[in-house]
C-alpha positions in Angstrom: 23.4 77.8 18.0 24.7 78.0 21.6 24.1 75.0 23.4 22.4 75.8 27.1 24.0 74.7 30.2 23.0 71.0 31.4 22.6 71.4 35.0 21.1 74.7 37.2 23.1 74.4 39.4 27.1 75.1 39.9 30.0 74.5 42.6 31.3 77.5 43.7 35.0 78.0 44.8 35.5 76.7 48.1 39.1 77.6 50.1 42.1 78.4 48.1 42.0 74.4 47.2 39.1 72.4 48.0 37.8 73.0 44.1 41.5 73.3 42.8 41.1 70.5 40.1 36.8 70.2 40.3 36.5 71.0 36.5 38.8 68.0 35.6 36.3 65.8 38.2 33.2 66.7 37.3 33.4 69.1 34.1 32.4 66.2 31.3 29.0 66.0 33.2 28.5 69.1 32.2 28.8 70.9 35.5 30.3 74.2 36.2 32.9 74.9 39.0 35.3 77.2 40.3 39.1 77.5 41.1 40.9 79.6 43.0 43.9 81.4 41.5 45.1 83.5 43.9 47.5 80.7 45.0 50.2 79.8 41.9 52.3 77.6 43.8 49.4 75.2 44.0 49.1 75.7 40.8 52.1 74.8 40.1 52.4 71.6 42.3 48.8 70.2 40.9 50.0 70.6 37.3 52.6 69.1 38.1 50.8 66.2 39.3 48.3 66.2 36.7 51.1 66.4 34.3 52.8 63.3 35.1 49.3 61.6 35.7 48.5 62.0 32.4 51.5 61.8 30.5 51.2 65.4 29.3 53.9 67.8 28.1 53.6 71.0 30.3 57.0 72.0 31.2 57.3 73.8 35.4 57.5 77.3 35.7 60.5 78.6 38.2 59.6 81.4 40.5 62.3 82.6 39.0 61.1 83.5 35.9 60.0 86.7 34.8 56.3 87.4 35.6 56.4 83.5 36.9 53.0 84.0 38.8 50.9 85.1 35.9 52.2 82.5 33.9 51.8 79.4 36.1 47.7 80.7 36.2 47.9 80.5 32.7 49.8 77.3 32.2 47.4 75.6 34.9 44.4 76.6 33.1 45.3 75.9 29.4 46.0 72.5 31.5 42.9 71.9 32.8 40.8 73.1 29.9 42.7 70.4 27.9 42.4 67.2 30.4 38.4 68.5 30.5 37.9 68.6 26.6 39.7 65.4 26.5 37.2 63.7 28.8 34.1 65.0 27.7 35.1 63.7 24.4 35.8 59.8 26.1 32.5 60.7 27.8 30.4 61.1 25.0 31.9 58.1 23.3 30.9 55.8 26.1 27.3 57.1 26.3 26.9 56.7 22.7 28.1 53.1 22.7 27.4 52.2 26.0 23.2 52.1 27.1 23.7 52.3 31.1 26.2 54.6 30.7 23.7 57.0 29.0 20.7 55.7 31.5 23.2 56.7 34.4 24.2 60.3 32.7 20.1 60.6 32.2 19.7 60.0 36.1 21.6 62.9 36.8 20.2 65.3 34.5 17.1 67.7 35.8 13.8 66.3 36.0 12.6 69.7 34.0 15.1 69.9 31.1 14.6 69.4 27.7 17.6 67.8 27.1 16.6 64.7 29.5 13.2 64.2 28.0 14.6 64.0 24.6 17.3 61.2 25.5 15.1 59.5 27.1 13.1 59.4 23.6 16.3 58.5 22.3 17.1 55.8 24.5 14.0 53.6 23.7 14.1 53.3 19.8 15.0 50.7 18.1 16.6 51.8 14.7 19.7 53.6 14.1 20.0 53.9 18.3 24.0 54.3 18.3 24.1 57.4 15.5 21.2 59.2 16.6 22.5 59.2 20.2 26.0 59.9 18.8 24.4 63.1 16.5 22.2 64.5 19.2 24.8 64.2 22.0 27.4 66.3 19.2 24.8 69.1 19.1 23.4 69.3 22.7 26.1 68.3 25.0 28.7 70.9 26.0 31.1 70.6 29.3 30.7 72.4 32.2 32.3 75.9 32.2 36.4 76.6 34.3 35.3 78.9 36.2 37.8 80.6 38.2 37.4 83.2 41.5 39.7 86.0 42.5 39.0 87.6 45.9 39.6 90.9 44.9 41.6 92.0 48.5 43.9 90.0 48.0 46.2 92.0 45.8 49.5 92.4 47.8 52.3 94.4 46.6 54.9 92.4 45.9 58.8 93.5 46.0 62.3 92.4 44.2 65.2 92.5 46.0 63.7 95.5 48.5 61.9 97.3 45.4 58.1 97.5 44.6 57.4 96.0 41.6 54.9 97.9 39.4 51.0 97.3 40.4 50.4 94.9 37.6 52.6 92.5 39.8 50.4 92.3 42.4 48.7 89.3 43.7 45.0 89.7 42.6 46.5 91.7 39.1 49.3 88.9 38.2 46.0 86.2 38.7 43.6 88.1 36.5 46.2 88.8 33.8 47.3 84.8 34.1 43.1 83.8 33.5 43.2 86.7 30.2 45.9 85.0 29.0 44.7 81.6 29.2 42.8 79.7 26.4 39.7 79.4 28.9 36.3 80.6 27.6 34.7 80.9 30.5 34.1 83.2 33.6 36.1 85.1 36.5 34.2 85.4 39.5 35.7 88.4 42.0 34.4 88.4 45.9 34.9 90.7 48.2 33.9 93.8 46.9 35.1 96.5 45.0 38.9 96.9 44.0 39.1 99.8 41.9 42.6 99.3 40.4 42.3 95.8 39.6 38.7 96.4 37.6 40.2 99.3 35.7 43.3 96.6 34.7 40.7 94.3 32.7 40.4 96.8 30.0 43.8 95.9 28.9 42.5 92.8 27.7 40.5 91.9 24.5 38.6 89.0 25.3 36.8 90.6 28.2 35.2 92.7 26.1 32.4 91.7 23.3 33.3 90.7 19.9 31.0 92.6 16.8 28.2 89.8 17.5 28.3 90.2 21.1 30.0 87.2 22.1 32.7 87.5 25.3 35.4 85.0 25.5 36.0 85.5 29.3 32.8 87.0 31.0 32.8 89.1 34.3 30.6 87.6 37.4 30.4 89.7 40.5 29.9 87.8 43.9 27.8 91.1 45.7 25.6 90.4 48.7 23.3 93.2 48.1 21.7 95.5 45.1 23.0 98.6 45.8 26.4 97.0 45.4 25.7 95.3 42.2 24.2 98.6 40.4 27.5 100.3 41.6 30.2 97.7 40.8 28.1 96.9 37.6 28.0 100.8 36.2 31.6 101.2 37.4 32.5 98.3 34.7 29.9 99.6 32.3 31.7 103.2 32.0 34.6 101.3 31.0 32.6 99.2 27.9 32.8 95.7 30.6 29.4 93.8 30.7 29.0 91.8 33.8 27.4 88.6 32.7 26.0 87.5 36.4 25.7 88.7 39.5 26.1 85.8 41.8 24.2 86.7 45.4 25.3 84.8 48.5 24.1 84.7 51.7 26.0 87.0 54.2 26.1 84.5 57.0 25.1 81.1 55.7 27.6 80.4 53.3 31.1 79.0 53.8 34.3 80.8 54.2 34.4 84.9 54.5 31.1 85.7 56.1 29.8 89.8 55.3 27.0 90.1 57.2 24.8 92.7 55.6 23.2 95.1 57.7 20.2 92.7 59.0 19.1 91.9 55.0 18.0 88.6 54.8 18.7 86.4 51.2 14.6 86.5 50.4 14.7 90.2 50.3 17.5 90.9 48.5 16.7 88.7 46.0 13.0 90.1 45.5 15.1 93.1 44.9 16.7 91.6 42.1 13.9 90.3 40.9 11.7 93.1 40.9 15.0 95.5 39.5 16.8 92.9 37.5 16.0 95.2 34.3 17.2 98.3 36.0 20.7 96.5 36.1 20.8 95.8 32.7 19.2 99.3 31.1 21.8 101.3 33.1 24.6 98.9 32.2 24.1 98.7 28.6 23.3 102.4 28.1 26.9 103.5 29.9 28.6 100.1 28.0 27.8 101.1 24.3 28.6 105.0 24.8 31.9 103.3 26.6 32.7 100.6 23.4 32.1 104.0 21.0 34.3 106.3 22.7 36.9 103.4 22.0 35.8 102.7 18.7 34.8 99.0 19.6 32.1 97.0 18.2 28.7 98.1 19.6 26.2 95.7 21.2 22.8 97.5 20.0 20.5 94.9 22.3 21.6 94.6 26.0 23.5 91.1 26.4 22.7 88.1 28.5 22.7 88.8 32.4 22.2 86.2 34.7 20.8 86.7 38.6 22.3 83.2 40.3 22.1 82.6 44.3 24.1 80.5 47.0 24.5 80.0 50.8 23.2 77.4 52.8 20.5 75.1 50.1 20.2 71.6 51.2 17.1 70.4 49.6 15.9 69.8 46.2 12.9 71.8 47.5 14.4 74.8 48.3 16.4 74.5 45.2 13.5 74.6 43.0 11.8 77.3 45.0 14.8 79.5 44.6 14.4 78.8 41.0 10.7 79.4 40.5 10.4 82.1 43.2 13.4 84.6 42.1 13.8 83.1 38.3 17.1 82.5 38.7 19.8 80.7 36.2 21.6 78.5 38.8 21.6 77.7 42.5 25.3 77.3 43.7 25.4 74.1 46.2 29.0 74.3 48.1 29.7 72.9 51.3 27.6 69.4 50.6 30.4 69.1 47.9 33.0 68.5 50.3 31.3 65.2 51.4 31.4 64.0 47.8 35.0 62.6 47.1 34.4 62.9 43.3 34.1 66.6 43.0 36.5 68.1 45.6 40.0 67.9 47.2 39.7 67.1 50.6 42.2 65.0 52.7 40.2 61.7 54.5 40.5 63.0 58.2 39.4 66.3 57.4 36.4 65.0 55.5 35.7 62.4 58.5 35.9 65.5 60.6 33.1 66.9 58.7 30.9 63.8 58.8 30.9 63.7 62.5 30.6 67.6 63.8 27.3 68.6 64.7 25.7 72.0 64.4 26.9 73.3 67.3 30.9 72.5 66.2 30.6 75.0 63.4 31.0 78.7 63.9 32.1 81.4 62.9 35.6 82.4 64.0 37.8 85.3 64.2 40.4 83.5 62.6 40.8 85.2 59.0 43.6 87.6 59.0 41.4 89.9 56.6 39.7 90.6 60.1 36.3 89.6 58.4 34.0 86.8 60.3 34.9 83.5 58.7 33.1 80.1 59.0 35.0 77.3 60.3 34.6 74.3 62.3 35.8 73.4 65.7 38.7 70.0 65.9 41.0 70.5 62.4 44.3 69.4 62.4 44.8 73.0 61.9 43.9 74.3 65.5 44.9 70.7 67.2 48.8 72.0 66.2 48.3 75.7 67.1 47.0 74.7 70.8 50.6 72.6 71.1 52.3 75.1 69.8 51.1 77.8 72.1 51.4 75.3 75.0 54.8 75.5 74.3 54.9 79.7 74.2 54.9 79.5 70.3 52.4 81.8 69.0 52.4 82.5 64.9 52.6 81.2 61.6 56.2 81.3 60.0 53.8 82.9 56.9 55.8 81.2 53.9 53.5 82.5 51.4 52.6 85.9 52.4 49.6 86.4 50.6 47.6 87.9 53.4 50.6 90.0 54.5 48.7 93.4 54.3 48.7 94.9 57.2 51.4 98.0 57.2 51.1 98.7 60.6 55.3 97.4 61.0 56.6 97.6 57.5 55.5 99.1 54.1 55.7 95.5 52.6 53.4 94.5 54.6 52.6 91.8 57.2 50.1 89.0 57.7 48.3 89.0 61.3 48.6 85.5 61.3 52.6 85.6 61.4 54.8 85.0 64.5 56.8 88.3 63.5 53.8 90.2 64.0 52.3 88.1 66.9 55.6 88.8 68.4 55.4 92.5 68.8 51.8 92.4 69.4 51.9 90.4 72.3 55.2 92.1 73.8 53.5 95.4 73.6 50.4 93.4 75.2 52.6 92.1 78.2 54.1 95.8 79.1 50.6 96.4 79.5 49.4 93.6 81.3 50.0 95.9 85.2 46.7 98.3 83.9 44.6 95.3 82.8 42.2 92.9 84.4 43.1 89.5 83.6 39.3 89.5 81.6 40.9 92.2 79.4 44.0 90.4 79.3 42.8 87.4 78.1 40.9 88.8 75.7 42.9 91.0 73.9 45.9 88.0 74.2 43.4 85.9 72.3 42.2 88.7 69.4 45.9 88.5 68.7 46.7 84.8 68.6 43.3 83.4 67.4 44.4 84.6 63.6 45.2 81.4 61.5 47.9 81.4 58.6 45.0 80.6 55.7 47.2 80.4 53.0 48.6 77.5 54.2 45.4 75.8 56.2 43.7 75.8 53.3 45.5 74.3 50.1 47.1 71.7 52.6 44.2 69.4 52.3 44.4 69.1 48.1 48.1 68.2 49.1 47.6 65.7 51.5 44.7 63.5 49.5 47.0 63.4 46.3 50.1 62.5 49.0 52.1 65.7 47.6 54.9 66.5 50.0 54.7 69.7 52.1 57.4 72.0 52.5 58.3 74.1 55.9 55.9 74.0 58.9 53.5 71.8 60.0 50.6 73.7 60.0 47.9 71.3 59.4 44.2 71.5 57.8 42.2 74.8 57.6 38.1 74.5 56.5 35.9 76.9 55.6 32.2 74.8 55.4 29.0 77.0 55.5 27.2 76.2 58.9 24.2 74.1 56.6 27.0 70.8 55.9 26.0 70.5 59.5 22.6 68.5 58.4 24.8 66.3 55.8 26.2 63.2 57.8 27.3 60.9 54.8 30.3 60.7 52.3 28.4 60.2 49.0 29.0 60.0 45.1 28.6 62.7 43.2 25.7 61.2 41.1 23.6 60.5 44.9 24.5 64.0 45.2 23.2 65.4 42.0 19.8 62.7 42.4 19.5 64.5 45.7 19.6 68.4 44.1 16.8 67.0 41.5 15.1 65.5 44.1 15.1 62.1 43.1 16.6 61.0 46.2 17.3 62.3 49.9 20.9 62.1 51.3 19.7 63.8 54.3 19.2 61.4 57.0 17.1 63.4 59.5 14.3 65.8 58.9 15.4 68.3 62.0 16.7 70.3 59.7 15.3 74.2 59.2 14.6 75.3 56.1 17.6 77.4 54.8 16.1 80.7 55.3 15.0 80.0 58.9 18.5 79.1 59.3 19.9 82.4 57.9 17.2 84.4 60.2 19.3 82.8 63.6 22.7 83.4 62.8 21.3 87.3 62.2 19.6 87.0 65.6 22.4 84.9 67.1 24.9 87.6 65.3 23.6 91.1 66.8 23.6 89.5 70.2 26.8 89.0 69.8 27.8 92.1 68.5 26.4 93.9 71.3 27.5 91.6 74.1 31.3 91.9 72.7 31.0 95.5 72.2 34.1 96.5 74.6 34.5 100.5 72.9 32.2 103.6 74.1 28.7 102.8 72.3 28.0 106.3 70.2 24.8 107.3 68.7 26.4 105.7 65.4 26.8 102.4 66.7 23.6 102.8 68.3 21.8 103.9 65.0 23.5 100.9 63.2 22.3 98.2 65.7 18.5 99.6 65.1 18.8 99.8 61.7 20.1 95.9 61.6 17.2 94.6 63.5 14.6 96.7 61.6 15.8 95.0 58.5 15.7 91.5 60.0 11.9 92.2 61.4 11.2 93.6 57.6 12.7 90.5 56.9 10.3 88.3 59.1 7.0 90.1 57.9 8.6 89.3 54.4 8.4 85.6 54.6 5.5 85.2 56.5 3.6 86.8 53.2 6.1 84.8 51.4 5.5 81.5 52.9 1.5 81.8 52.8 1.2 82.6 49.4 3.7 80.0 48.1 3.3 76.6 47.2 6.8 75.6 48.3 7.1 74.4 51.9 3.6 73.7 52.9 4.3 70.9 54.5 6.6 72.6 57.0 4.5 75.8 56.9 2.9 75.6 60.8 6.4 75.1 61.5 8.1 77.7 59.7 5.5 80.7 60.6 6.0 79.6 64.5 9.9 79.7 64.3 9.5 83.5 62.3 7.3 84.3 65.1 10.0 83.3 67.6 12.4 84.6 66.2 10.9 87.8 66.0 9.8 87.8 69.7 13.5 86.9 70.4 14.9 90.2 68.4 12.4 92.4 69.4 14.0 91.6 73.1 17.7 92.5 72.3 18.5 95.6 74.4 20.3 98.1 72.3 22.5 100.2 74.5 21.4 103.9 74.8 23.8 106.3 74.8 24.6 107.7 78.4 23.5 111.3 78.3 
């Protein structure tokens, strides 16, 4: 019998380090979470840690071993996963001996589940209390899963001694063949869209494909922002006998980190579309998946296997939460950014987090600072920029880039270069300055600052995970880099991470002001807010392309409005705030349908 999942909700990854150790935090509660392995040197350094910390017997992994990437990924998570099973074991001996242990573990469960109603049975007999807890905690309790997230761009080349090393080096490759080789049973989440290469690679290894009962040891979940994009990545896998488990759906522009604003969809209507085509996903999947596992004479799954729709991306209330799982029958609601206010369940150094707690709504934005050249959400004050403004006061512009993983621009050498670096801020701005004669000083400026606003991420954002265990950093000082969604802007207090879970359930309210939109309102303006933009900052020749794109966006977003204003009146969620709600969509509406699109000049 599989035992279900104890919670419906998960942490997704957040940075290259904020959920570095999360599993060995929060796992034994039976909550899911995500790491980042794109990074192995923190990898490295937090086994390390955890390895002295526990007294455990993982040797370190040189960089100059053979293949020494892959294999720290691996040695990490074999780590983790036995630190996790370690503590859920002490875990459910202390809530089978101990009765406000188990009350407390109850508190956090969901007020709909099985499971709790059944404990709490449990709890108040009077006979045999200790081994009937102790025998229905064996069969119903199971640790949340170690999840772990590639971004699937992020698959440099990487070179030895002036010579590229074959593709399966790469970056994103060397992580995804370090998670296959791990002991993990568990998931890989890849963001970012489609890499080709790097999906092809998984069909060198066994355990992502299902076993003659249909069981997969490492499953396939697909971050996608739209439908289209999951039917395509999803059949692409299928063809090659790989079943994607879930298809996790975030929010293009209220979610932390990278943001990839869709074309004016909003999160309601992309995930009707799920909703309504969910079984479309799964027919076409499993049809071109068993002709795939036949061709190479692999066991075939006769019924389709389990696919889960989950969602993400700026949730703060335990009534949206349970709207999103009523409304679009989802399997899990992915809560990230509040996370970072809960020291329990991420790694985040005490001034950053106190940074957090004090910024208002207006100090997170979204910033060109990502040297993918994709919009990423930030906030304004880290230690990060702080030390970049003294540098550049100074006539220091640039990262010294020790880690390279971003270095993938060719534009200066076929090894590649990160934006963020000094080497290539150097040439950029020279080439800038024999210019500066032909420019106005607007143009100047504004070209000076597309060049220097790029921050070195790979650095920015594991620094913090070093800092709150006091791990000593090497090379530059470069300071704090983080990547909230704009919605941690309404959370004010440091709390523990069973407030936090009360507060999902809706058993308690950490928010302490009831200003706040509800998340989809607050998706709707940073669409509005976002085409403004776009047009004001357009600098090139506007073509009837550009000019066909910027209607398009703003016909979804009004499809959008009329969406939730059936949406809202029909549903039973939100009634409270419904006059509200219906006069901010009509704002909004009033406000998008008076955006001038440029025409073009005949």
């Amino acid at each position: 019998m599989t035992k279900k999942p104890l919670h419906n909700f998960h942490i997704p990854v957040m940075g290259l380090a904020y959920t570095i150790d999360s599993p060995i935090r929060v796992a034994q509660y039976g909550i899911s979470s995500v790491i980042s392995i794109i990074d192995d040197e923190i990898l490295e350094k937090m086994k390390n840690f955890y390895n002295k910390k526990f007294n455990l017997d993982y040797f370190g992994i040189s960089a100059k071993t053979e293949d020494y990437r892959a294999r720290r990924v691996t040695a990490y998570l074999d780590m983790v996963d036995d630190i996790v099973n370690e503590k859920f074991e002490s875990f459910k001996q202390e809530i089978s001996k101990n009765k406000e242990a188990l009350k407390d573990f109850i508190a956090m469960l969901p007020n709909t589940s099985d499971l709790k109603n059944s404990l709490q049975t449990l709890i108040n007999q009077k006979d045999n209390w200790s081994s009937n807890i102790k025998n229905f905690i064996e069969s119903n309790l199971k640790p949340g899963s170690i999840d772990v997230n590639i971004m699937t761009k992020v698959d440099k080349d990487n070179y030895h001694k002036n010579e590229q090393l074959p593709v399966m080096y790469n970056d994103a490759h060397a992580s995804l063949r370090g998670f296959a080789k791990s002991k993990l049973s568990s998931s890989m989440v890849l963001s970012a869209g489609m890499n080709p290469r790097l999906y092809s690679y998984m069909e060198e290894f066994e355990d992502f494909f299902p076993d003659e009962n249909g069981k997969i040891k490492k499953k396939i979940i697909l971050k996608v922002s739209d439908f289209r994009s999951a039917m395509i990545q999803g059949n692409f896998l299928a063809k090659k006998g790989l079943w994607v488990s879930e298809y996790r759906i975030e929010s293009g522009l209220n979610c932390g980190g990278h943001a990839f604003a869709t074309e004016g969809m909003l999160l309601g209507p992309i995930m009707e579309e799920f909703k309504q085509k969910k079984n479309d996903l799964i027919q076409s999947a499993h049809s071109l998946m068993t002709a795939a596992l036949e061709q190479k004479g692999k066991p075939v799954v006769s019924e389709p296997l389990e696919m889960k729709i989950t969602v993400q991306g700026g949730v703060g209330t335990s009534e949206e939460h349970a709207f999103l799982l009523a409304n679009y029958s989802v399997d899990s609601v992915g809560w990230g950014s509040p996370f970072l206010l809960v020291p329990e369940a991420t790694s985040v150094d005490t001034e950053t987090r106190n940074l957090l707690l004090q910024s208002k709504e207006q100090d997170f934005y979204l910033s060109n600072i990502s040297p993918l050249g994709v919009p990423f959400n930030t906030v304004k004050g880290t230690s990060n920029e702080t030390l970049k403004y003294e540098k550049e006061a100074k006539g220091k512009y640039g990262s010294s880039c020790p880690k390279k993983l971003l270095a993938l621009s060719k534009e200066f050498s076929p090894e590649g270069t990160c934006t963020a670096s000094k080497k290539y801020q150097d040439i950029k701005l020279k080439a800038l300055y024999a210019e500066q004669e032909t420019l106005t000083e607007q143009e100047f400026n504004k070209r000076k600052s597309e060049i220097t606003d790029k921050a070195c991420l790979c650095v920015g954002l594991v620094n913090a995970a070093y800092m709150e265990q006091n791990l000593e950093i090497k090379g530059e000082k470069q300071g704090v880099v983080i990547c909230p969604g704009p919605n941690i802007a309404f959370f004010d207090k440091e709390v523990s991470l069973s407030e936090m879970v009360k507060h999902i359930y809706g058993n308690t309210n950490i928010l302490s002001d009831n200003q706040r939109p509800n998340m989809f309102i607050n998706e709707l303006k940073m669409y509005v807010e976002y085409l403004r933009k776009e047009i004001a900052e357009s600098t090139v020749q506007i073509t009837h392309s550009q000019t066909k794109k910027w209607n398009a966006f703003r016909k979804n977003v009004l499809e959008g409005i009329t969406y939730y204003h059936e949406l809202f009146t029909a549903s039973p969620f939100f009634s409270n705030g419904l006059s509200t709600i219906n006069q901010q969509l009509q704002e909004y509406k009033l406000q998008l349908i008076a955006i001038e699109i440029p025409q073009v000049e005949k």
